[in-house]
C-alpha positions in Angstrom: 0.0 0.0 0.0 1.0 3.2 -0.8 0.0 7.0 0.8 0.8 9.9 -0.7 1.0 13.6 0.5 1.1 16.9 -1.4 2.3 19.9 -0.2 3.6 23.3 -1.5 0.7 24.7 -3.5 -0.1 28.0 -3.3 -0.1 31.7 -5.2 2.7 32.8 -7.3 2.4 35.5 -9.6 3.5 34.5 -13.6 6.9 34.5 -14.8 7.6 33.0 -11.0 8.0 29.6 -10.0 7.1 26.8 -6.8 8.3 23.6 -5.7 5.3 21.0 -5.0 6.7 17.8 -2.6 5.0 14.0 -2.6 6.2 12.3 0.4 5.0 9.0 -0.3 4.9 6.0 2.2 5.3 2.0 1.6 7.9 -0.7 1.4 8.3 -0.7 -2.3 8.0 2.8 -2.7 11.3 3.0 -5.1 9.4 0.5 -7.6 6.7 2.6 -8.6 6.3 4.9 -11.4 5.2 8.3 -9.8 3.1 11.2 -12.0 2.2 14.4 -12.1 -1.4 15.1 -12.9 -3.4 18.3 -13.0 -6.8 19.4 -13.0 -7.9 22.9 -14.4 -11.4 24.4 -14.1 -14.0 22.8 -16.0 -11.3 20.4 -17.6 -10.6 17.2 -16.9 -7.5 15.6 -15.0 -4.4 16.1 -17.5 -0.8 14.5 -17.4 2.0 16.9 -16.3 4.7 14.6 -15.9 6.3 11.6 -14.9 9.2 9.4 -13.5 10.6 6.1 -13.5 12.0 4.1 -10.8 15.2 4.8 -11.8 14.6 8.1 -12.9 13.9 8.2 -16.7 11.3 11.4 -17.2 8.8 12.3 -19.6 7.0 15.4 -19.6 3.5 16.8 -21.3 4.5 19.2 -24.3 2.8 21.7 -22.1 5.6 21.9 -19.9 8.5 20.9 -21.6 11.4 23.2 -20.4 9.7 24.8 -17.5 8.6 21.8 -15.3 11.3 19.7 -13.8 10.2 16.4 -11.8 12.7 14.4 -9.4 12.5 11.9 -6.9 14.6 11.2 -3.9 14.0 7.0 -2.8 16.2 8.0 0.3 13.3 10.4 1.5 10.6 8.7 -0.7 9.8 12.2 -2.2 8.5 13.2 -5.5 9.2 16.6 -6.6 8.3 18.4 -9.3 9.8 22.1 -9.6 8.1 24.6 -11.8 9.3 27.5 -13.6 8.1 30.2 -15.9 4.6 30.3 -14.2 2.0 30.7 -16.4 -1.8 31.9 -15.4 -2.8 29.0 -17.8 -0.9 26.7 -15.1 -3.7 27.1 -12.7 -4.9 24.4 -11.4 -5.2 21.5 -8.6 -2.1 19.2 -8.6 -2.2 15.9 -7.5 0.5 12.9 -7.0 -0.6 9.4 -8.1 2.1 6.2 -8.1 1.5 3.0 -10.6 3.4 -0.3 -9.4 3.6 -0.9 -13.0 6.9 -0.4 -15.4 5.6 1.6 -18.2 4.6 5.8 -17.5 1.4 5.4 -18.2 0.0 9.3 -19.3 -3.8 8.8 -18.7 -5.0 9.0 -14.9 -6.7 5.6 -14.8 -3.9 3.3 -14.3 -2.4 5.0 -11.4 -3.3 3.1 -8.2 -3.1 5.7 -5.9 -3.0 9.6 -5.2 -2.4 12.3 -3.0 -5.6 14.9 -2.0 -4.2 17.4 -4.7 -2.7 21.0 -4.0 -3.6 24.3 -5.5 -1.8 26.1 -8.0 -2.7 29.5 -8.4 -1.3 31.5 -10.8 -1.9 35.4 -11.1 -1.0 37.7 -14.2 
């Protein structure tokens, strides 16, 4: 079993950036695939980004450049830093881990995720 929970959300005005943290709890931790996901108003959940276990990335084209994720196993954190704010970055960010091997980029084959943490981005 797995537990995950977000925190550093908050308001940041564009052009700026924040660091969002995952600390995620359970024995195989390090074997899991962990993701990004994001949820703007009136859309539905979106891929951000993700990492493997032994830290291969892949990124939406959305934030190619300006989004970096990271994991330490040591801590069993997921990071993911974010530059280059953009208002259209707004939304509710959540953490979701897979025990699979492939980075899966749609929300339904993640096992399990954190509350989610807001992202508000002002002009």
């Amino acid at each position: 079993q797995v537990q995950l929970v977000e925190s550093g959300g908050g308001l940041v005005q564009a052009g700026g950036s924040l660091r969002l943290s995952c600390a995620a709890s359970g024995r195989t931790f390090s074997n899991y695939v962990m993701a990004w996901f994001r949820r703007a108003p009136e859309k539905e959940r979106e891929f951000v980004a993700a990492i493997s276990w032994s830290g291969s990335t892949y990124y939406a084209d959305s934030v190619k450049g300006r989004f970096t994720i990271s994991r330490d196993n040591a801590k069993n954190t997921v990071y993911l830093q974010m530059n280059s704010l953009k208002p259209e970055d707004t939304a509710i960010y959540y953490c979701a881990a897979d025990s699979g091997i492939i980075m899966r980029l749609t929300p339904n084959y993640y096992d399990y995720w954190g509350q989610g943490t807001q992202v508000t981005v002002s002009s």
